[in-house]
N, C-alpha and C positions, 0 to 999 in steps of 0.2 A: 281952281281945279284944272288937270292938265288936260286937252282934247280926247286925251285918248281915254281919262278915267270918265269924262264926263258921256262920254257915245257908248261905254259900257255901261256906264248909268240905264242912258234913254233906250237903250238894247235891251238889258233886262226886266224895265219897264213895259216895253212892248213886247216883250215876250210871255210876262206871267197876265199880263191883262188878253194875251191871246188864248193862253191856258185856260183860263176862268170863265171864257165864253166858250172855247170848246167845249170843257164840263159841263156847263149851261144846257150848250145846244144835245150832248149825250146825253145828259138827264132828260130833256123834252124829247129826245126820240124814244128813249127806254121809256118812256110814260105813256104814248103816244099810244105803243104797239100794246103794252100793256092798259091802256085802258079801252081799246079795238077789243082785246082779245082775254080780258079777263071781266069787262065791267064796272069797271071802276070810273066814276063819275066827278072826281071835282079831284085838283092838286093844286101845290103851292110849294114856292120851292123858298128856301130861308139859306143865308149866312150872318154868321157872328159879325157884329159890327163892337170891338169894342171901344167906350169912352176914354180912354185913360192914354192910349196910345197909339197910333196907326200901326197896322200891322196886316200883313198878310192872312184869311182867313186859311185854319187848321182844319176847316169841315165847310160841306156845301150840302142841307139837305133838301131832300124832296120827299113829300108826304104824299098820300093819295087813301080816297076814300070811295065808299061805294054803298048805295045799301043794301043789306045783309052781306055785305066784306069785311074782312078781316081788315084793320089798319093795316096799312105797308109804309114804311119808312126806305125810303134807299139815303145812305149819307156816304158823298165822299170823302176821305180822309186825308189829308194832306203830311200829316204828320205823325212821324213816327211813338212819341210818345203819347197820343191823344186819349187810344182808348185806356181805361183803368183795371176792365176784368183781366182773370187769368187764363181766357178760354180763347182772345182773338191777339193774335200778334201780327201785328201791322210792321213788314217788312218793305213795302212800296205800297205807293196810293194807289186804294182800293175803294169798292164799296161794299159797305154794310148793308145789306139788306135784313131789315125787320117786318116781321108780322106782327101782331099784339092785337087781343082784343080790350083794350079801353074802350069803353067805352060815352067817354067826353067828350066835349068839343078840343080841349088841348092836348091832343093826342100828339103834335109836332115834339111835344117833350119827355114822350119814353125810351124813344131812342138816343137823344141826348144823357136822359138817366142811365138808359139801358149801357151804354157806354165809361158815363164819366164817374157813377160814384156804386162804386162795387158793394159798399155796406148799404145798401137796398134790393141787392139781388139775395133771392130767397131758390132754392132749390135746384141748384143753375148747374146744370150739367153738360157735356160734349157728347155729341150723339152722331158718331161719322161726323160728316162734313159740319153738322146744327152745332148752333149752340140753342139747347129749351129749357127751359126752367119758368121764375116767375122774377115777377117786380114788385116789390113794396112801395106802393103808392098811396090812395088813397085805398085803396082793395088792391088785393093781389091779380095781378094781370099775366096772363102768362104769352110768353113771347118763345117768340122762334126765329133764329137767326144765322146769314152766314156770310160767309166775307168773298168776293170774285174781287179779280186784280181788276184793275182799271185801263192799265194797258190791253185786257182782252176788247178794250172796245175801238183802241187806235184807229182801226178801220170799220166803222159801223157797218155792219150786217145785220139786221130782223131774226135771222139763224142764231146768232150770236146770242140776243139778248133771249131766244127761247130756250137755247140748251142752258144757260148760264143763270138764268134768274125763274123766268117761267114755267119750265118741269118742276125745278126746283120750290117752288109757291102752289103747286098741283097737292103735295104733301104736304098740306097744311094743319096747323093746330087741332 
């Protein structure tokens, strides 16, 4: 490998492992203010690790719970063809912000549903800015959803994450 392929290598290397803590560090401020300021008591945040091949992750979520809350899922998206419905078009990476009331313990996986396999979504409509309808899971769950770009958080603000996610979760289920 010539010097110059191999420094673009170790450049791009260090550049998407800066990205991915960024993400990181935005989803723990976005959680932080949001669990100050809504109640929300325990999180956890998950990426796809798949076995078969290394690969860059296409989603980064964060979950959050509370009692008597609504689930809230925030997932970031890294790619463009990820989600499967016909209601969210993913033109740059965004987050998905979901409410749902499951109520289970593996609630980290309705918005993975909620996204990836559209022959489970039950009564799914576009409502303004929402996507609400329901999920065929084990009982019908009903979810309420909507997409912010992820560039609005390039420079974190508290402001930001109230007008963008917060009002917006004030209108809930």
């Amino acid at each position: 490998m010539d010097i110059k392929t191999a420094n673009n290598f170790f450049d791009n290397v260090t550049w998407f492992n800066s990205f991915f803590n960024d993400v990181k560090i935005i989803l723990d401020k976005i959680s932080n203010l949001i669990e100050r300021e809504q109640g929300y008591t325990s999180k956890w945040f998950y990426y796809y690790k798949p076995n078969d091949l290394p690969s860059i992750p296409n989603t980064y979520f964060l979950a959050m719970e509370g009692e008597g809350k609504l689930k809230l899922q925030i997932i970031a998206i890294f790619e463009k063809d990820y989600v499967k419905n016909n209601f969210i078009r993913i033109q740059e990476p965004s987050l998905i912000v979901i409410q749902h009331n499951y109520s289970k313990n593996n609630s980290q996986y309705i918005g993975g549903q909620f996204l990836d396999n559209p022959a489970a979504l039950i009564e799914l409509i576009h409502n303004g800015e929402f996507v609400e309808g329901g999920l065929e899971w084990d009982e019908v769950i009903k979810i309420r959803a909507f997409q912010v770009p992820l560039d609005m958080f390039s420079e974190y603000r508290d402001q930001t994450v109230r007008e963008a996610i917060i009002l917006k979760l004030a209108n809930s289920l």
